[in-house]
NUDRENKE-11129 format. One record per residue (C-alpha): residue in three letters; x negated, y, z. Coordinates in steps of 0.001 Angstrom, whole numbers, padded with zeros to 6 digits, always signed. Layout:
! NUDRENKE-11129
ALAXYZ
...
//
This chain:
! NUDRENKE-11129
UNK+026406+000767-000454
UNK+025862+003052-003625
UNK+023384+005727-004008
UNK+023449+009084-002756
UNK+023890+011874-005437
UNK+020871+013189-006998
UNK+019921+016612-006250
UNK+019422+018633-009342
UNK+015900+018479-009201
UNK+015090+014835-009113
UNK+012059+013458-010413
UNK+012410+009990-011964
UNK+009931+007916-012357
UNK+010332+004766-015106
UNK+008165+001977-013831
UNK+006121-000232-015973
UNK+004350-001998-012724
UNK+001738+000150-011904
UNK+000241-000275-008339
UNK+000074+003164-007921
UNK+003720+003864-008786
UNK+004782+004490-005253
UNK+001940+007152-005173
UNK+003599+008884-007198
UNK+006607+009053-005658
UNK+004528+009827-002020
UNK+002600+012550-003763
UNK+005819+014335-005502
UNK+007637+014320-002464
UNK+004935+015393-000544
UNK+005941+018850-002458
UNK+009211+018777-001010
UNK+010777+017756-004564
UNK+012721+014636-004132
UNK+011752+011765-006735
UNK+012769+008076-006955
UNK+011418+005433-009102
UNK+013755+002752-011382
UNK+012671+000238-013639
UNK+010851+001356-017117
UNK+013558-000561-018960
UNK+016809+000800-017679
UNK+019206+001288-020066
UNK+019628+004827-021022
UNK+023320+004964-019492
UNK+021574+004318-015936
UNK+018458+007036-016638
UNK+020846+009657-017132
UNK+023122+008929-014325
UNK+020464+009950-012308
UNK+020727+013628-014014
UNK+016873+013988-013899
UNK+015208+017398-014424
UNK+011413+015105-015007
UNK+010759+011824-015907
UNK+007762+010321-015413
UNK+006396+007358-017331
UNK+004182+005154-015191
UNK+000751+002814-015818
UNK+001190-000621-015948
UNK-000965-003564-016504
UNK+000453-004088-020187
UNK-000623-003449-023917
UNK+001756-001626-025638
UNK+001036-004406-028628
UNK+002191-006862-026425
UNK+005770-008680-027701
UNK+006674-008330-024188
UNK+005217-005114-023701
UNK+008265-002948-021220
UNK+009232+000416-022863
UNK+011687+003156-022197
UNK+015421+002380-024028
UNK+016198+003784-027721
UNK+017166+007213-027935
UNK+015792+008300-024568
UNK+013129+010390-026298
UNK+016279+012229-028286
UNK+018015+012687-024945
UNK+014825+014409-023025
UNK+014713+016841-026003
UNK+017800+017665-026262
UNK+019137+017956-022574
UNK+015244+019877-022019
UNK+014106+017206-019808
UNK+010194+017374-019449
UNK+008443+013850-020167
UNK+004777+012432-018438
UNK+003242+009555-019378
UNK+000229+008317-017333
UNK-001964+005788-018106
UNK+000167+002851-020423
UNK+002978+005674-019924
UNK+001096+007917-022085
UNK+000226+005009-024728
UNK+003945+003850-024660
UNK+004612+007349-025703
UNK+001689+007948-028702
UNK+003100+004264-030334
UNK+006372+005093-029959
UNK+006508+008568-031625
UNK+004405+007671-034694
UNK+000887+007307-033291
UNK-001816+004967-032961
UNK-003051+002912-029693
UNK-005968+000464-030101
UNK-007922-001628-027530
UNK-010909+000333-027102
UNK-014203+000233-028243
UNK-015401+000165-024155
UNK-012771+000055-021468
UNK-012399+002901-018983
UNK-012211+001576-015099
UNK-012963+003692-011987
UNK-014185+007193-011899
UNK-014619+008923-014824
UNK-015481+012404-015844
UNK-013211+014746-018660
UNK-013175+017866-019753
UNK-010086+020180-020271
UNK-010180+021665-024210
UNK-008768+025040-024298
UNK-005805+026247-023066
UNK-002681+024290-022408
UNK+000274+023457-020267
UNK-000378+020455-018229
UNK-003668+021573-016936
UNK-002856+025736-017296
UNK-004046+028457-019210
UNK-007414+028879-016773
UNK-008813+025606-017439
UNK-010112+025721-020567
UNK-014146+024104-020502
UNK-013425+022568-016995
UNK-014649+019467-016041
UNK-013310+017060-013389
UNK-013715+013613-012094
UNK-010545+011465-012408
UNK-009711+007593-011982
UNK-008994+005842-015012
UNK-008128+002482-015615
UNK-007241+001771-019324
UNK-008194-000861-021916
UNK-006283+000534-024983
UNK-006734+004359-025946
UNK-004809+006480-028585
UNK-006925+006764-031572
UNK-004123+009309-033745
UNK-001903+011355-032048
UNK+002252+011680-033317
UNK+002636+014552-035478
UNK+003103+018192-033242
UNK+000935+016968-030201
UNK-002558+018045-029644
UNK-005514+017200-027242
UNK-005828+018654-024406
UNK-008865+016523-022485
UNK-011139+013938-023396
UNK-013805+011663-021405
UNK-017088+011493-021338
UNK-016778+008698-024089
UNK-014708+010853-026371
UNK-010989+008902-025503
UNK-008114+010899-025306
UNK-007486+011726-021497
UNK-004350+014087-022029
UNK-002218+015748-024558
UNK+000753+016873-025052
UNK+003148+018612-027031
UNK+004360+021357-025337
UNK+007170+022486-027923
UNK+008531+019123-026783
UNK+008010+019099-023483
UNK+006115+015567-023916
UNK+002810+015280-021809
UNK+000500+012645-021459
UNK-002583+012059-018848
UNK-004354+008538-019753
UNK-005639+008900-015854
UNK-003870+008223-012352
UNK-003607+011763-011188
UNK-001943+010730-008047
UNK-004782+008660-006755
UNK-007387+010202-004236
UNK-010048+009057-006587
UNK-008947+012020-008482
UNK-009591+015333-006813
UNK-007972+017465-008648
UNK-004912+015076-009460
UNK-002346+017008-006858
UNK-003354+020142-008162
UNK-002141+018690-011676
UNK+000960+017582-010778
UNK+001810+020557-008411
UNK+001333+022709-011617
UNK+003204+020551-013726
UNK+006282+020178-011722
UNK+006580+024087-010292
UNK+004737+026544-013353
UNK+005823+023955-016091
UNK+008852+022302-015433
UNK+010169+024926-012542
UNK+011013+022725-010446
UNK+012220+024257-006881
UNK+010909+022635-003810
UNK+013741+022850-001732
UNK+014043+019230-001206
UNK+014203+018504+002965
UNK+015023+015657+004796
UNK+018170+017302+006683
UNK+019576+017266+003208
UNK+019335+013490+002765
UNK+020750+013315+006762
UNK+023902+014939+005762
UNK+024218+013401+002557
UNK+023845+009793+003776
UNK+026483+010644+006594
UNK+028879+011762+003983
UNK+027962+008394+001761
UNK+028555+006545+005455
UNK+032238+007940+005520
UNK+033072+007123+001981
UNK+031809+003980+002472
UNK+033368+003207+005701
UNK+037216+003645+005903
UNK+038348+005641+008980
UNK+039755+002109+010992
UNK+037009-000327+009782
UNK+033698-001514+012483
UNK+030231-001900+011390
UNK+027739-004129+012835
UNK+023885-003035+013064
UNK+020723-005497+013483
UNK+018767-003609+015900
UNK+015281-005129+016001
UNK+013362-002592+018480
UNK+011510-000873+015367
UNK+011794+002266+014350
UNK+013140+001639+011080
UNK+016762-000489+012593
UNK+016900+002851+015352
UNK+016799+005244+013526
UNK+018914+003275+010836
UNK+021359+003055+014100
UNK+021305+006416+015153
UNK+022103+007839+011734
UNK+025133+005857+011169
UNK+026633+006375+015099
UNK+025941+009819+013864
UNK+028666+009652+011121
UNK+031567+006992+012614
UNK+030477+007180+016218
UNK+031986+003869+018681
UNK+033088+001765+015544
UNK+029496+001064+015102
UNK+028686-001942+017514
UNK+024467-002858+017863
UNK+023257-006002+017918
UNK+019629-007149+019185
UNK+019137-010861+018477
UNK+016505-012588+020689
UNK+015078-014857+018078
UNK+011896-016644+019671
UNK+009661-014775+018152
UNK+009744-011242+020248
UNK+006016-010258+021470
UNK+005226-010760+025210
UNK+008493-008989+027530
UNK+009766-007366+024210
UNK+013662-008958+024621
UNK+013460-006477+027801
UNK+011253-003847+027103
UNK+013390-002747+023914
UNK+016741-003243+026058
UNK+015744-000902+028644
UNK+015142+001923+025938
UNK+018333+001437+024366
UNK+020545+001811+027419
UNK+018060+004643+028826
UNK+016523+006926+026343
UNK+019030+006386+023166
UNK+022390+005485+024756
UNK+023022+003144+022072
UNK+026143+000400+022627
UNK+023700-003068+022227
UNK+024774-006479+022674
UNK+021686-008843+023240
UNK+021976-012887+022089
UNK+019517-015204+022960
UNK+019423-017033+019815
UNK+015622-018512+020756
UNK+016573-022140+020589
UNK+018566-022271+017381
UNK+015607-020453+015489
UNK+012989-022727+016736
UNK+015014-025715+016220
UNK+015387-024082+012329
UNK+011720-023593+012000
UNK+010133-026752+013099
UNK+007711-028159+011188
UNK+008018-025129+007824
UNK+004485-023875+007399
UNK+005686-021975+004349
UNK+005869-018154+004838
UNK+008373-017520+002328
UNK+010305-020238+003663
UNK+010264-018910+007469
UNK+011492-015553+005976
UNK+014399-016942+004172
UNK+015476-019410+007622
UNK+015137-016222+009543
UNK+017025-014213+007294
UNK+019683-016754+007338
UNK+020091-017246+010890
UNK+020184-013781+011413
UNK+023261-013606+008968
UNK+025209-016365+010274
UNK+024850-014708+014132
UNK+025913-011364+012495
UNK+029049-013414+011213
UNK+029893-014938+014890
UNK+029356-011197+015973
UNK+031453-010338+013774
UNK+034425-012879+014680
UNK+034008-011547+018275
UNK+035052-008439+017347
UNK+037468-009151+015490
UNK+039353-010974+018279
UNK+038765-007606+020446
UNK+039443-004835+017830
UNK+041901-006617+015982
UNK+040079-006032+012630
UNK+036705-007989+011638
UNK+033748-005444+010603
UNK+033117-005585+007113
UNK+029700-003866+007090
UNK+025917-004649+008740
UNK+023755-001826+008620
UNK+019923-002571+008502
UNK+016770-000382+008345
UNK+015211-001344+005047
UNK+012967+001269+004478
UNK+011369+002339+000309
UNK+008525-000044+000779
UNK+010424-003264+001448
UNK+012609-002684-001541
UNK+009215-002537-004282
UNK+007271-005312-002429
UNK+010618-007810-002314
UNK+011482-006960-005916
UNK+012875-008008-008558
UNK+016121-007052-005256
UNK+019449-007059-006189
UNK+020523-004262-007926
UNK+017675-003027-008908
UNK+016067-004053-012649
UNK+012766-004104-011052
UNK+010883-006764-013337
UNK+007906-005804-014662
UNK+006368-005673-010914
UNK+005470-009020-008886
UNK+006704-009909-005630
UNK+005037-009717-002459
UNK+007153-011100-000618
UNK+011071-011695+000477
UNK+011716-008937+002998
UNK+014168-010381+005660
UNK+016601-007784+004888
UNK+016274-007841+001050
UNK+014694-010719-000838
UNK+015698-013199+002489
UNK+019733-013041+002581
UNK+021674-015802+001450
UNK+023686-015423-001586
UNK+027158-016117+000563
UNK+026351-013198+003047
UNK+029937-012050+004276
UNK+028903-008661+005166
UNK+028458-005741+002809
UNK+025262-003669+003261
UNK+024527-000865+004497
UNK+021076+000591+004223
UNK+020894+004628+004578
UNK+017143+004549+005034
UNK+016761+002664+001342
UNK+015222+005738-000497
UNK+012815+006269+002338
UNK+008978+005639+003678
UNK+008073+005033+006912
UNK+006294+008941+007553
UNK+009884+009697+006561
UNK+011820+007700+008574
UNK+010053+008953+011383
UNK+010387+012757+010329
UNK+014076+011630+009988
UNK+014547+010178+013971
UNK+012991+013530+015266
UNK+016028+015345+013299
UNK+018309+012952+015403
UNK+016499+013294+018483
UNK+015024+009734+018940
UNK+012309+009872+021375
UNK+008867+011018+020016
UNK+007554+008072+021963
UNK+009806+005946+020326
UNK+009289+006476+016697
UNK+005309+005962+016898
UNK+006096+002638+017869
UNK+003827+000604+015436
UNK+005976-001850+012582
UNK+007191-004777+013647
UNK+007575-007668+010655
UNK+011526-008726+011176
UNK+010242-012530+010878
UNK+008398-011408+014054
UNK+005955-013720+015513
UNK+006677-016132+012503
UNK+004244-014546+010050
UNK+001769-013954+012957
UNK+001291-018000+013457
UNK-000082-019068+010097
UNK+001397-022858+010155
UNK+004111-024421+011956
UNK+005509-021781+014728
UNK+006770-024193+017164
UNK+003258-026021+016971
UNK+001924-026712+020661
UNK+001833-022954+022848
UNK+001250-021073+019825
UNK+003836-018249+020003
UNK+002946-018055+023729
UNK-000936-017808+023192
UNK-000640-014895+020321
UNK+002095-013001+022546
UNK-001366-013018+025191
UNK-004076-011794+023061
UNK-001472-009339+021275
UNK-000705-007994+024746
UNK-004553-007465+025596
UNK-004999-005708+022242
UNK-002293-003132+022161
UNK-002828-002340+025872
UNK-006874-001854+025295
UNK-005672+000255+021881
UNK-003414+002005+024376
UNK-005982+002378+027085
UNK-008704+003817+024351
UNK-006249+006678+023335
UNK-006531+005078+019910
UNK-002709+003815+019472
UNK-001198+007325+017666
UNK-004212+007123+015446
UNK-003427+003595+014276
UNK-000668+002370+011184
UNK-000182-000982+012765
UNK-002365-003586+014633
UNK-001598-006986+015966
UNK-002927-010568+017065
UNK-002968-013530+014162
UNK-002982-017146+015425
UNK-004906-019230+013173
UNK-004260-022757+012361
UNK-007483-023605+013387
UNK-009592-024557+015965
UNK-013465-023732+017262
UNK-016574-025327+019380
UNK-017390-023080+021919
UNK-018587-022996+025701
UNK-017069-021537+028409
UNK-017885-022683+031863
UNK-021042-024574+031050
UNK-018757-026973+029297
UNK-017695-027975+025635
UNK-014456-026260+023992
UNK-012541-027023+021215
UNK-009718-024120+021345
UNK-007884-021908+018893
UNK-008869-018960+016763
UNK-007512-016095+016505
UNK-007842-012659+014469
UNK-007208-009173+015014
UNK-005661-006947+012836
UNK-005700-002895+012452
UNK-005252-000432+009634
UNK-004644+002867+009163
UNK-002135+004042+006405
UNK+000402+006666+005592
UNK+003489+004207+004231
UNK+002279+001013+004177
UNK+002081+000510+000468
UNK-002024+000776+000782
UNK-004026+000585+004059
UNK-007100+000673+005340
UNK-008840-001039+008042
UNK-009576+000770+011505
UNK-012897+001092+011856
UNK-013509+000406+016078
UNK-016298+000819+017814
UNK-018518-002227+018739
UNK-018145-001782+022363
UNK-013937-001480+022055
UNK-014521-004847+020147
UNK-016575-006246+022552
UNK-014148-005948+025476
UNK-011336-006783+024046
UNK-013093-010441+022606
UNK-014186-010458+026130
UNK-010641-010212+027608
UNK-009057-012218+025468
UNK-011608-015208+025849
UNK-011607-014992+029545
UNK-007870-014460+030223
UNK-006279-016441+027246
UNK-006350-020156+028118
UNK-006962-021842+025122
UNK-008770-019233+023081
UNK-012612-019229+022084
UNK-013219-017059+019172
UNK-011861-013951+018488
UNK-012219-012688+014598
UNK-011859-009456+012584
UNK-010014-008974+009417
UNK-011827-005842+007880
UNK-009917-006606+003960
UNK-007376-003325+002549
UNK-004694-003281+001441
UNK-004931-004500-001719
UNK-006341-006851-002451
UNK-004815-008195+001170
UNK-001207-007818+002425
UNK-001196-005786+005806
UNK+000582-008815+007448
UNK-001318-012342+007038
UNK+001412-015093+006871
//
């Protein structure tokens, strides 16, 4: 499915692998200015299809001596001049952009990692005409530093240690800040970029999600001719709902829900999730109990990557026999499967198809990009693509999906698979984790703590404990509990509970759970962990 048109105030963002690249992207359209980010070594052809009115070059973990080092395409400098295009380069952005255009970049004396404090020199653009002698605290995270500056750009801050930490040419239109403004670590980062996009570039923020609603429905019906069926994967998330909604929304009955029952559903989900579809969204669903045939397929892998790309290709093959059935009762086979693959699945599955992505690694295969088979029959259809979860969810209020509904905590589309670390079919695992998972979203539930919560869930480990219980010897499973707090899953924290809540829940799970013994708690972020364990 191709890409919506660009409004004329884009923000594009070239990315050279940065872990903070999607931060960028969060914190621009946090501003109501729409931005999207491509690969830093797009062919110039592709940058300007976009019609950009900004483009942002992003950090990366490179040196810009490298032989491999990424960089923007020849002549894209020329073509930002010219068409009056404003440029930022942060971090290796901003070094990319000194070596390119004449200067000098050398690995520095003494590297710059973590807070750091600079001080604005005079007036100037980027920072405004105010700031002159200001100091601030800012994240930096640099190994090479520009030592001589291309001829008709200036310095506008420096650290503590005398390296550049901005400049710019403002004649131009070229700006550089050597730290991660869009980090929290830097305080006065959002005030930066607010200034640079709205008093510098005049940019309008008029960007709003009932914009993207009505674009993707017109997208939909180019897409989709006016006699053709489409086929969604509903999984009981928010993401395949509101995914659902949207496109019922633009071709109405030819759109015909699935909800595949794959073995791997939490405790009562298979009817839990049916009774909301038929009561509260009115949404045509056909359930398959598939439970068997997955199992079968996943006996004996212990290999997450693996268990994503069986799923992925089991769900495909039902969608085909879905598909078939249709055909023989609408005369004409669907062509299309709409799924609810949301920003963050696209940049942690990359390099996905389509995309360039490559100077970024890969996570993982996300079920419904990096897991389809090659041979897939169907042609996608994925109108929440550009998005992030907070926006998804601002998106399902527009189209009236329960509120209740779309807090509904993420739901991996492997399911239970990446929640048994080993061999899923192994003994009762799936049926012990779908017991302590139960206990600890209904005691998350019963604390009032759910709404404040990104995501939580039970882990069964692939190991097992001495303990006592009953004046007698135990050698039962282990398993972990998992909570964080984020605001699109890209970064997370961990949910700080109160010893007590902890206590209980242990205490629950130990004394209702046969089979269980010790109950851990994974306290790690995200990074340097993945908010899912597999």
């Amino acid at each position: 499915m191709e890409t919506p048109t660009m409004k004329p105030d884009t923000v594009l963002i070239l990315d050279y692998g940065s872990q903070y690249t999607h931060l960028i992207t969060r914190r621009i359209r946090s501003l109501n200015v729409f931005s999207l980010v491509i690969s830093g070594t797009s062919s110039l052809k592709s940058i300007t299809s976009y019609n950009p009115r900004v483009v942002i070059l992003s950090g990366g973990p490179h040196s810009v001596h490298a032989l491999d080092a990424p960089s923007f395409p020849d002549g894209f400098m020329e073509w930002a001049e010219s068409n009056g295009v404003p440029v930022l380069g942060i971090c290796y952005g901003l070094q990319l952009i000194v070596q390119k255009l004449g200067g000098v970049v050398v690995e520095g004396e003494s590297k710059e990692y973590g807070k750091m404090e600079i001080e604005v020199k005079g007036k100037s653009e980027i920072f405004g005409s105010e700031s002159g002698g200001e100091k601030q605290m800012v994240w930096m995270s640099h190994g090479d530093e520009a030592v001589k500056l291309p001829e008709g750009f200036e310095i506008v801050a420096q650290s503590a240690q005398g390296a550049v930490a901005a400049l710019e040419n403002s004649k131009k239109k070229i700006y550089g800040l050597q730290y991660h403004p869009e980090v929290t670590h830097s305080p006065k980062g959002m005030e930066t970029l607010r200034h640079f996009l709205f008093d510098v570039c005049k940019l309008s923020a008029d960007w709003k999600m009932e914009d993207l609603m009505e674009e993707e429905i017109k997208v939909i019906n180019k897409t989709v001719a006016s006699d053709e069926h489409v086929i969604c994967a509903l999984s009981g998330g928010v993401d395949s709902t509101v995914a659902a909604t949207l496109v019922h929304k633009a071709i109405g009955d030819r759109l015909h829900c699935i909800f595949v029952d794959n073995g791997l559903l939490r405790y009562k989900e298979q009817e839990r999730v049916m009774d909301t579809f038929e009561r509260d969204l009115h949404l045509p669903v056909t359930c398959v109990d598939a439970s068997e045939r997955f199992l079968s397929e996943l006996k004996g892998v212990v290999d997450p990557e693996t268990k994503r790309k069986i799923i992925g290709r089991e769900f495909i093959n039902i969608f085909d026999q879905f598909a078939q059935e249709l055909e023989k009762k609408h005369g004409k086979k669907p062509a299309f499967l709409v799924q609810g693959t949301l920003y963050p699945d696209v940049i942690e599955s990359c390099p996905p198809p389509g995309t360039d992505r490559t100077h970024s690694h890969t996570i993982k295969s996300h079920h419904n990009v990096g897991g389809l088979p090659k041979d897939m029959k169907l042609k996608l259809i994925e109108p929440l693509k550009l998005l992030f979860k907070d926006e998804v969810r601002e998106l399902g209020k527009i189209l009236n999906v329960p509120v209740g509904f779309l807090k509904r905590h993420p739901f991996p589309g492997p399911g239970l698979a990446v929640r048994v670390l080993g061999d899923v079919t192994q003994g009762n695992a799936l049926e012990v984790l779908r017991q302590v998972d139960e206990i600890f979203i209904q005691s998350i539930r019963d604390a009032g703590l759910y709404d404040s919560i990104w995501q939580a869930f039970a882990v069964f480990l692939p190991v097992r404990s001495v303990g006592v219980q009953g004046d007698k010897r135990t050698h039962s499973h282990v398993v972990a509990l998992r909570a964080v707090t984020s605001q699109d899953g890209m970064t997370a924290d961990w949910y700080n509970f109160e010893h007590k809540f902890l206590d209980d829940v242990s205490r629950k799970i130990c004394n209702s759970v046969q089979g269980v013994n010790r109950v851990v708690l994974d306290i790690t972020s995200k990074p340097p962990s993945t908010i899912e364990w597999e």
